[in-house]
C-alpha positions as CSV (number, residue, x, y, z in Angstrom):
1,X,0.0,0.0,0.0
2,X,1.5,3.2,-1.2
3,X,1.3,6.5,1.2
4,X,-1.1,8.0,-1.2
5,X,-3.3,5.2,0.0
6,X,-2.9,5.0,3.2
7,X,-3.3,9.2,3.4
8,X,-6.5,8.5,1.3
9,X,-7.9,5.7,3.6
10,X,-6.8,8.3,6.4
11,X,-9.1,11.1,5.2
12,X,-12.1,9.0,4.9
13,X,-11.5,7.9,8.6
14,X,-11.2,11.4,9.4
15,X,-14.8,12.3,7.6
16,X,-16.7,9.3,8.6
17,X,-15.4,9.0,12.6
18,X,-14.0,12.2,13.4
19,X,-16.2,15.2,11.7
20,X,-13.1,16.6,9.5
21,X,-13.6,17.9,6.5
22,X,-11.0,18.3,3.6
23,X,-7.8,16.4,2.4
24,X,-5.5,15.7,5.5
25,X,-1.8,17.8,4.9
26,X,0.9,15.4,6.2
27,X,2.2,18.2,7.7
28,X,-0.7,19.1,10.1
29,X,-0.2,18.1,13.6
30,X,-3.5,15.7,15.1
31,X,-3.4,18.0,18.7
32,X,-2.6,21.7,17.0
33,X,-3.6,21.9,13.8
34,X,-6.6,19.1,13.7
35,X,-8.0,20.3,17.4
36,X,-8.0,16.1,18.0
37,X,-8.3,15.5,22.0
38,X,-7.7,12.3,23.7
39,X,-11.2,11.0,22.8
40,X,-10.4,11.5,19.2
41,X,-7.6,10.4,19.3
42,X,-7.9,7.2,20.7
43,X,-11.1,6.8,17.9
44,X,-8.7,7.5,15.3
45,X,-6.2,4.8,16.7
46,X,-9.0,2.4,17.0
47,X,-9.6,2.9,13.6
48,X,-6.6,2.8,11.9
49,X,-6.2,-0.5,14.1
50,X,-9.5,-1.7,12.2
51,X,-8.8,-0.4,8.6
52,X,-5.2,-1.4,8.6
53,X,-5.4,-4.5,10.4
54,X,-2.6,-3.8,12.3
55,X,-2.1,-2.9,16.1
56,X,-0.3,0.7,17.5
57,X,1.7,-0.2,20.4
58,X,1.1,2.7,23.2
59,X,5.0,4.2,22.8
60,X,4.3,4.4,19.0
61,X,1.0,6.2,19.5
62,X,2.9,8.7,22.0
63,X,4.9,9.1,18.9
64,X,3.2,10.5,16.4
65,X,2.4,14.2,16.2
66,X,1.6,14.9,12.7
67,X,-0.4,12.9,9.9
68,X,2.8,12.1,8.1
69,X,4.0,10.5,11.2
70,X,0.9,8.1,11.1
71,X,1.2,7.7,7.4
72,X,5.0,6.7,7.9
73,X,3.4,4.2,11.0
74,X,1.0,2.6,9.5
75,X,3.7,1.9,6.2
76,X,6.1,0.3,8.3
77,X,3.9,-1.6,9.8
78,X,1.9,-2.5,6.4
79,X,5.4,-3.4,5.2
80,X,6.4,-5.6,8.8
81,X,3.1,-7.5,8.1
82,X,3.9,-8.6,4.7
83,X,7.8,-9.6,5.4
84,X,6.9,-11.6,7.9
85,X,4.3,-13.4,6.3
86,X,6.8,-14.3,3.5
């Protein structure tokens, strides 16, 4: 799954769970910039943990401050996944 994709299945999490309109800018921090609080945040790790099928240990959520860092994530943990099932 390219980053494209992953951003794209990102933004429709955002509409659908979280109330966020537009395209998400990998820049834009999830506290700052997307107002997230620790209610929506732990929807949108829930989430991604159902879309991706994958599962966001608590030091890699602390982690992550802007969308590109959960893009990145989610990539290296798509990319885990399949060498391991190999």
């Amino acid at each position: 799954m390219t980053q494209g994709e992953i951003l794209a299945a990102l933004e429709s999490i955002a509409r659908e769970r979280l109330e966020l309109a537009g395209p998400l800018d990998p820049q834009a921090s999830l506290i700052g910039e997307l107002r997230l609080d620790s209610l929506r945040l732990l929807t949108l790790a829930v989430e991604v943990e159902n879309r991706f099928r994958i599962r966001l240990e608590p030091d890699e959520e602390a982690a992550i401050g802007t969308v590109g860092d959960l893009v990145a994530l989610i990539e290296r943990k798509l990319s885990a996944e399949v060498g391991s099932a190999r």
